[in-house]
FIPA-796536 format. One record per atom (N, C-alpha, C): chain; x, y, z; atom name. Coordinates in Angstrom, 2 decimals, m for minus. Example, Ala and Ser with C-alpha at 12.3 -4.5 7.8 and 13.67 -1.06 7.14 Angstrom:
BEGIN
- A|13.19|m5.69|7.80|N
- A|12.30|m4.50|7.80|CA
- A|13.20|m3.30|7.80|C
- A|12.85|m2.25|7.08|N
- A|13.67|m1.06|7.14|CA
- A|12.90|0.03|7.87|C
// end
This chain:
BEGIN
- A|0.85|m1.17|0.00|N
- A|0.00|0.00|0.00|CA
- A|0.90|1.24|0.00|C
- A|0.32|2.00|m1.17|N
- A|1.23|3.53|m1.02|CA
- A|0.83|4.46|m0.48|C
- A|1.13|5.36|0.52|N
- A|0.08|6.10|0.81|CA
- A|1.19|8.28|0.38|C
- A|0.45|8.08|m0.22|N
- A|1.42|9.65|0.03|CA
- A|1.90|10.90|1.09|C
- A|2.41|10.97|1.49|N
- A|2.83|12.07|2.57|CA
- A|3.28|13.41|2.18|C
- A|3.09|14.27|2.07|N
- A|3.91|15.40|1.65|CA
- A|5.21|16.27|3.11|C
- A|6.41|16.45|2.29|N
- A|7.51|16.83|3.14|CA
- A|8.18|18.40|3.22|C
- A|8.09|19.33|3.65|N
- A|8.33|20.33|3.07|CA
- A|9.92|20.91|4.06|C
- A|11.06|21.14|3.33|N
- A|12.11|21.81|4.33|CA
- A|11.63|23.25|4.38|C
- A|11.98|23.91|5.77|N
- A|11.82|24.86|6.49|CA
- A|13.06|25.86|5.93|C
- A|12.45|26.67|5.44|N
- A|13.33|28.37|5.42|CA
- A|14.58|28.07|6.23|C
- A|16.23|28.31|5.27|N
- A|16.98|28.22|6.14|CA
- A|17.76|26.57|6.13|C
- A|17.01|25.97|5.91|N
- A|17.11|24.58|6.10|CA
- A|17.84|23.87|4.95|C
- A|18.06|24.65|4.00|N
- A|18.07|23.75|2.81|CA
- A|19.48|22.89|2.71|C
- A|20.48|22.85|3.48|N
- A|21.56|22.19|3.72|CA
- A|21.77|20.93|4.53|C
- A|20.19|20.76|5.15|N
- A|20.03|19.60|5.94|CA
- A|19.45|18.78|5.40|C
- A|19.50|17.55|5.21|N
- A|19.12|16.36|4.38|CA
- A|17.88|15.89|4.99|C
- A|16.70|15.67|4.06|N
- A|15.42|14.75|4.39|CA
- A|15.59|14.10|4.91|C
- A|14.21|13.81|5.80|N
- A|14.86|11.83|6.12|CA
- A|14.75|11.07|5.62|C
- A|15.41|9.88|5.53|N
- A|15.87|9.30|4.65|CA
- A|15.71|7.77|5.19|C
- A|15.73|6.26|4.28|N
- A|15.57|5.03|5.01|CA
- A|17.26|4.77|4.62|C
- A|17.62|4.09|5.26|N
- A|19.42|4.12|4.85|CA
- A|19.37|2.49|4.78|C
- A|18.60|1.61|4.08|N
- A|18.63|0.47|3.70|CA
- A|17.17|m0.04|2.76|C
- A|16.82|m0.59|2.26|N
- A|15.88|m0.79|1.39|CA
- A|14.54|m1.57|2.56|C
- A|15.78|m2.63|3.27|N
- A|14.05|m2.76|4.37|CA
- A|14.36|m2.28|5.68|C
- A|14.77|m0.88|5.42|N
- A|14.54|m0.17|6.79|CA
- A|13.18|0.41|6.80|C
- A|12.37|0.09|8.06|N
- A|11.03|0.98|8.41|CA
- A|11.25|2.10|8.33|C
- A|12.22|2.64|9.37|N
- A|12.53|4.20|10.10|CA
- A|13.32|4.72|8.76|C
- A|12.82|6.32|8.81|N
- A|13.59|6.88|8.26|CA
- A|14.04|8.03|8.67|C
- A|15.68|8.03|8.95|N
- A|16.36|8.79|9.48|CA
- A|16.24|9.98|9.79|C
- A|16.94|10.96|10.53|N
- A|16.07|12.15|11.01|CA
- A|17.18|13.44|11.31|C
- A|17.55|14.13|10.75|N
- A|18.84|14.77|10.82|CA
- A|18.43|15.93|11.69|C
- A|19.73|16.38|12.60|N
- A|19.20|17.75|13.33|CA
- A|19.62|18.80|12.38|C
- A|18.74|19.62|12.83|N
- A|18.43|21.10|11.62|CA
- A|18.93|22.23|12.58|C
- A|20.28|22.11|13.58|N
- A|20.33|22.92|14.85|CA
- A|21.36|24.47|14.67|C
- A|20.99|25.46|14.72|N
- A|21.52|26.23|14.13|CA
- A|23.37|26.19|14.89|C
- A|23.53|26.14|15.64|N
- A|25.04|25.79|16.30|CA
- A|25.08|24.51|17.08|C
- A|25.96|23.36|17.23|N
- A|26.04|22.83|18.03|CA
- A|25.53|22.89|19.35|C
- A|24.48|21.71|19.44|N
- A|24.10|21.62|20.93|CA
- A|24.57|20.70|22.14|C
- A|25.00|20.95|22.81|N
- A|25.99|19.89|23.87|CA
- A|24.72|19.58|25.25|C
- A|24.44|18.05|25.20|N
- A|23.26|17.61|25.82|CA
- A|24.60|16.91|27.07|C
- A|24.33|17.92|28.16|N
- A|24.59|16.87|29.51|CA
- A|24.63|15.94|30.07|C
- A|25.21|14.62|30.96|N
- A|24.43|13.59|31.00|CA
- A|22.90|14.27|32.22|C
- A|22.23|13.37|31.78|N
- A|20.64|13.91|32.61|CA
- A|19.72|14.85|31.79|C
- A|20.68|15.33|31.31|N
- A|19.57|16.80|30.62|CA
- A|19.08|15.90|29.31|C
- A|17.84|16.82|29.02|N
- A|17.13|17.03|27.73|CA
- A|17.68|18.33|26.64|C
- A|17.33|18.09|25.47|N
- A|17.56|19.31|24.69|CA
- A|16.43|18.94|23.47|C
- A|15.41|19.86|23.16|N
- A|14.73|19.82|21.68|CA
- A|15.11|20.23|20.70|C
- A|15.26|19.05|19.57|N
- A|15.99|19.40|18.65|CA
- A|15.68|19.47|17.66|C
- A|15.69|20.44|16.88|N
- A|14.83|20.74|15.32|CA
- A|15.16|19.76|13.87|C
- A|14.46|19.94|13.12|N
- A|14.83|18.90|12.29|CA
- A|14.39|20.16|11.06|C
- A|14.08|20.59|10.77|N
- A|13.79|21.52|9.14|CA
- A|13.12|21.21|8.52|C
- A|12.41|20.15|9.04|N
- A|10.79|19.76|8.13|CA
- A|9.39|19.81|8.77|C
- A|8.61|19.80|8.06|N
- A|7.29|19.99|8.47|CA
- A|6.22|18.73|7.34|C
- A|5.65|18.18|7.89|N
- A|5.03|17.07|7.37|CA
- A|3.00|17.49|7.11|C
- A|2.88|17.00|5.78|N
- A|1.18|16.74|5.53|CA
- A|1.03|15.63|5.40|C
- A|0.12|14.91|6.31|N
- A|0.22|13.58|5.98|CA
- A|m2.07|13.37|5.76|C
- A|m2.03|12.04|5.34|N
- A|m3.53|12.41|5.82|CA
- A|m4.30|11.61|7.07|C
- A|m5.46|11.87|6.99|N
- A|m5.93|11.61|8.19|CA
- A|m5.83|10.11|8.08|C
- A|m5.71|9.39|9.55|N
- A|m5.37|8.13|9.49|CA
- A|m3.77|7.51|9.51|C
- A|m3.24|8.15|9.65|N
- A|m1.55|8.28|9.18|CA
- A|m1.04|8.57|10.57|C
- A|m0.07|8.16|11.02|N
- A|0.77|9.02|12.32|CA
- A|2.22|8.70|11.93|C
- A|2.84|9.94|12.05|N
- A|4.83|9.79|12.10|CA
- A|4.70|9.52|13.76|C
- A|5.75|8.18|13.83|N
- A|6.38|7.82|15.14|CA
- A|7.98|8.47|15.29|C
- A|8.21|8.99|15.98|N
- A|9.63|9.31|16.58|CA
- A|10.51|8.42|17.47|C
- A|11.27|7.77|16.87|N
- A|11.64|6.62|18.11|CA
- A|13.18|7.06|17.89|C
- A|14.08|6.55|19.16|N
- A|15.53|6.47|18.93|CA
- A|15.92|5.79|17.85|C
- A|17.43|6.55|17.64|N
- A|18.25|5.17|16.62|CA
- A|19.38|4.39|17.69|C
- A|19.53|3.21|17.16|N
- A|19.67|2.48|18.29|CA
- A|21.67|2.81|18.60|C
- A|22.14|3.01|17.53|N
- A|23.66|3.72|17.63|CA
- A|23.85|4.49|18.54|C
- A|23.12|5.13|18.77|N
- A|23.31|6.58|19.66|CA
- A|22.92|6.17|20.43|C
- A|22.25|4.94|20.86|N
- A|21.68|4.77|22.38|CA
- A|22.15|3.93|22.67|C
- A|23.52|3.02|22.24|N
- A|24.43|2.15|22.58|CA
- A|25.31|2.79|22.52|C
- A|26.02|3.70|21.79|N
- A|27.38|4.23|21.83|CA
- A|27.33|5.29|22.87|C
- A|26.09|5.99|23.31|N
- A|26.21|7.09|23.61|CA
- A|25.21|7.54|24.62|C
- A|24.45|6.52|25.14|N
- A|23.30|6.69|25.66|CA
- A|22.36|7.91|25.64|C
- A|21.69|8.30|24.06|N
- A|21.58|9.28|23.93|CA
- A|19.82|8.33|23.48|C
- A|18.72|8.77|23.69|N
- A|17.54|8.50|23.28|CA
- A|16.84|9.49|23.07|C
- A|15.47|9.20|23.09|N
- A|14.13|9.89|22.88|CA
- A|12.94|9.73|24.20|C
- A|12.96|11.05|24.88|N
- A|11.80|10.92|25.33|CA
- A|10.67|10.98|24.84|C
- A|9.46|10.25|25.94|N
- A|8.29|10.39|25.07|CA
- A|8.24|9.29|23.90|C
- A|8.71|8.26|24.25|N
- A|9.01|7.72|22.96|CA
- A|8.06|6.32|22.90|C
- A|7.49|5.98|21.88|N
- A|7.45|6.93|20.47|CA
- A|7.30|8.63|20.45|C
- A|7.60|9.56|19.89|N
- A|6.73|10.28|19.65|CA
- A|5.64|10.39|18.71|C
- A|4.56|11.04|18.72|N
- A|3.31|11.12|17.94|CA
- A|3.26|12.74|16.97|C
- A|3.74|12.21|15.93|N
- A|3.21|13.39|14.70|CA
- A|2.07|13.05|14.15|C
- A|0.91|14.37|14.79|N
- A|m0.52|13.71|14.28|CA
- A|m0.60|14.13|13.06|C
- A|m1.47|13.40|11.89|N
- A|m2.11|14.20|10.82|CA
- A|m2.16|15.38|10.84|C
- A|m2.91|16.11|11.32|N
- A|m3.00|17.35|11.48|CA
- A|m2.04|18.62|12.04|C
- A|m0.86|17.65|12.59|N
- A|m0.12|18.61|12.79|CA
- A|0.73|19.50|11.34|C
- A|0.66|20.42|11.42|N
- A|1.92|21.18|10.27|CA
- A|3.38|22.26|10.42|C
- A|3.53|22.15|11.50|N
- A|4.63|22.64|12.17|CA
- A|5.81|22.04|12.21|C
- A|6.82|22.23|12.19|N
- A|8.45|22.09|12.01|CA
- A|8.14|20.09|13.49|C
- A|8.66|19.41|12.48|N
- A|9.32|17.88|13.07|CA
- A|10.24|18.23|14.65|C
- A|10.13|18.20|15.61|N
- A|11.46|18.57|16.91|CA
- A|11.40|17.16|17.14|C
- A|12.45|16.94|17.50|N
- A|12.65|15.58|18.42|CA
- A|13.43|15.94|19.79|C
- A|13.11|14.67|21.01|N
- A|12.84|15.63|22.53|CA
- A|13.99|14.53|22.60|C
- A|15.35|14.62|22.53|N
- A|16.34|13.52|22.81|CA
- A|16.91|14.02|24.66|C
- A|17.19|13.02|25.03|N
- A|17.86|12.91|26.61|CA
- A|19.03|12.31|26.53|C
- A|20.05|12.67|27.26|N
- A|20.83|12.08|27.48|CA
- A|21.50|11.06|28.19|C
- A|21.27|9.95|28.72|N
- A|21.54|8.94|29.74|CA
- A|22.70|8.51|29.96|C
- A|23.78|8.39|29.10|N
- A|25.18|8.11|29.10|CA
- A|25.94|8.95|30.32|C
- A|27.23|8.82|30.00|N
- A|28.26|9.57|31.21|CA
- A|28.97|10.69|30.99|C
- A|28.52|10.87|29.86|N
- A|29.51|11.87|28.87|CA
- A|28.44|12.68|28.48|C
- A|29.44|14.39|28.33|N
- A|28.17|14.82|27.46|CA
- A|28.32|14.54|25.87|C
- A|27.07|15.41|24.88|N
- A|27.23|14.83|23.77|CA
- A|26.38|15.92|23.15|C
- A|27.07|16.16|22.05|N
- A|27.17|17.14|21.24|CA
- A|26.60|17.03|20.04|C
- A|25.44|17.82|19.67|N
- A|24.61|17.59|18.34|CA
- A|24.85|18.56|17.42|C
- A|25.41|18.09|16.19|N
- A|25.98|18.66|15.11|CA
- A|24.70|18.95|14.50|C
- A|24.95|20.02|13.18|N
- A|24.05|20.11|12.24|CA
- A|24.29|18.97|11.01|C
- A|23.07|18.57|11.15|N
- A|23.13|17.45|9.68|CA
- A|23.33|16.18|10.07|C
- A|23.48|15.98|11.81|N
- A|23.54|14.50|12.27|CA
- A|22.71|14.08|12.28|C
- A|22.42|12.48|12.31|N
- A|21.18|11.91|12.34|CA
- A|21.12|11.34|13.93|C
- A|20.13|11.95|14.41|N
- A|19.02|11.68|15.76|CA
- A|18.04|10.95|16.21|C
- A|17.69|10.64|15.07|N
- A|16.36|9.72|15.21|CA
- A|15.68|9.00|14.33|C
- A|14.59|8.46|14.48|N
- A|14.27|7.67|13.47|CA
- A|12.71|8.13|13.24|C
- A|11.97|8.20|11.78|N
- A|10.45|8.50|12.24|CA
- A|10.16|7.12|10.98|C
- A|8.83|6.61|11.83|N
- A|8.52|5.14|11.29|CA
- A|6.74|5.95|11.25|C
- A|6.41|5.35|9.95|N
- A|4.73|5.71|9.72|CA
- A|4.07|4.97|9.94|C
- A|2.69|4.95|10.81|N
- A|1.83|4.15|11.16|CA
- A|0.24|4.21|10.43|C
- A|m0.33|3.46|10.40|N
- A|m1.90|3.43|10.66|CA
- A|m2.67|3.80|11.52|C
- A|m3.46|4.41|11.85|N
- A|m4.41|4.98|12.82|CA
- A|m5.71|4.69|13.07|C
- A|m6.46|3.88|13.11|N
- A|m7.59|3.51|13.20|CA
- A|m8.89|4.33|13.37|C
- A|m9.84|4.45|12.72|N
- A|m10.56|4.98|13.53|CA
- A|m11.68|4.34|14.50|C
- A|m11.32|4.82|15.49|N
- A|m12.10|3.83|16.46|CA
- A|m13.22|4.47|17.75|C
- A|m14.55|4.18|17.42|N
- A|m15.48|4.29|18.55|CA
- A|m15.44|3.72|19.62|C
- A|m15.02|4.51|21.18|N
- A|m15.20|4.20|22.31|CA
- A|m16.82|3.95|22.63|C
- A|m17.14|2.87|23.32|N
- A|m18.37|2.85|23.88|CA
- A|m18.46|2.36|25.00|C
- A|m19.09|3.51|26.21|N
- A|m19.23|3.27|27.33|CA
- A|m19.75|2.05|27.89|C
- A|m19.37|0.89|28.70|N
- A|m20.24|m0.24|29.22|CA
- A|m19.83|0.09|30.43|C
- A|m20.80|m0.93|31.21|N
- A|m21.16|m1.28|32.68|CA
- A|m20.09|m2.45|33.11|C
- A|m19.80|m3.20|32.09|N
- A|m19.21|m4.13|32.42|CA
- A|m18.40|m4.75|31.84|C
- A|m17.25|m5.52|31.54|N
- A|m16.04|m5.81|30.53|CA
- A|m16.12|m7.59|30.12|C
- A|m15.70|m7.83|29.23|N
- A|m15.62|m9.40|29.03|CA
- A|m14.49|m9.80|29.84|C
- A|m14.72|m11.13|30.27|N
- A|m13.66|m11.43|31.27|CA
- A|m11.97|m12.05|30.57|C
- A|m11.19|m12.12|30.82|N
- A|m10.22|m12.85|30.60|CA
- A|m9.55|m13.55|31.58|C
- A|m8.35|m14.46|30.58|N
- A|m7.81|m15.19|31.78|CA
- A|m6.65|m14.11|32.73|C
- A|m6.29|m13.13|32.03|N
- A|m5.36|m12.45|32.69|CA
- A|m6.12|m11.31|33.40|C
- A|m7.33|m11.42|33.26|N
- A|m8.18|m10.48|33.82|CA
- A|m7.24|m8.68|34.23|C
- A|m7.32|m8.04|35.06|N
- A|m6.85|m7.01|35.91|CA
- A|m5.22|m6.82|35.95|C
- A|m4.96|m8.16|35.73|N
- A|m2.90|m8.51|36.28|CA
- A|m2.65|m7.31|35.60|C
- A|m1.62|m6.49|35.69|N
- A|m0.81|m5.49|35.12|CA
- A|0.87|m5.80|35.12|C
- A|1.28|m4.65|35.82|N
- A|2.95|m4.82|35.98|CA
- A|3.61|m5.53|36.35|C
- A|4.01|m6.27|35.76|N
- A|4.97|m7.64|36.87|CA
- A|4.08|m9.19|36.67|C
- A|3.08|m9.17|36.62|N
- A|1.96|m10.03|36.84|CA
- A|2.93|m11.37|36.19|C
- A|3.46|m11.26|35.74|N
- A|3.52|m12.80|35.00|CA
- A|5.16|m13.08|35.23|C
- A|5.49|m12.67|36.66|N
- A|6.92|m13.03|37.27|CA
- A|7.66|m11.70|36.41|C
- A|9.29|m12.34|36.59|N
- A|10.20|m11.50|36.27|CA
- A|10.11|m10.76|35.08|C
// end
């Protein structure tokens, strides 16, 4: 299924590369920072980081924001919030909310790649209020429920 998306770079931007899939069956496609000077992320701290695009997608569609997994092994550098959720309807500049967890700080170039955004399906789906739920065998269990 094809579905079309439209991608537009942001004023300013034009030296930073789309994102991109960097293998033929990669889901994610790469996510470069659009940061006007080097940003140096602390260990602990957060920093939001721009990317130079802005997405139309249509309804039914969501961009996910997830880490790339390099940077969060070499560098313990991730994504809060993660996934993140680019709704349909949003049309404003792509940010990604990266943290730093490693020991070191770490320094975000312009034109590095940060992240990954993977496209989903969205369902549309009617909530309907009941009185009462079908039972299961795992009924209520939540966190932990099923040992280690």
């Amino acid at each position: 299924m094809l579905i079309d998306v439209s991608i537009r770079k942001l004023q300013g931007n034009e030296d930073v590369p789309l994102p991109a899939k960097m293998s033929a069956g990669a889901s994610g496609y790469d996510i470069y920072a659009a940061v006007a000077e080097p940003v140096t992320i602390e260990p602990g701290e957060r920093a939001l980081i721009p990317t130079g695009f802005a997405l139309s997608m249509p309804i039914g569609l969501e961009a996910q924001i997830r880490p790339r997994s390099g940077l969060a092994l070499k560098h313990g550098i991730t994504c809060l919030n993660t996934p993140g959720t680019v709704d349909a309807d949003y049309r404003g500049e792509v940010k990604v909310l990266l943290i730093n967890l490693g020991g070191q700080p770490f320094v975000v170039q312009r034109g590095e790649r940060i992240a990954q955004m993977v496209f989903q399906t969205v369902p549309d789906i009617r909530l309907t209020e009941a009185d009462s739920l079908d039972s299961t065998d795992r009924g209520s269990g939540g966190f932990g429920h099923t040992g280690k």
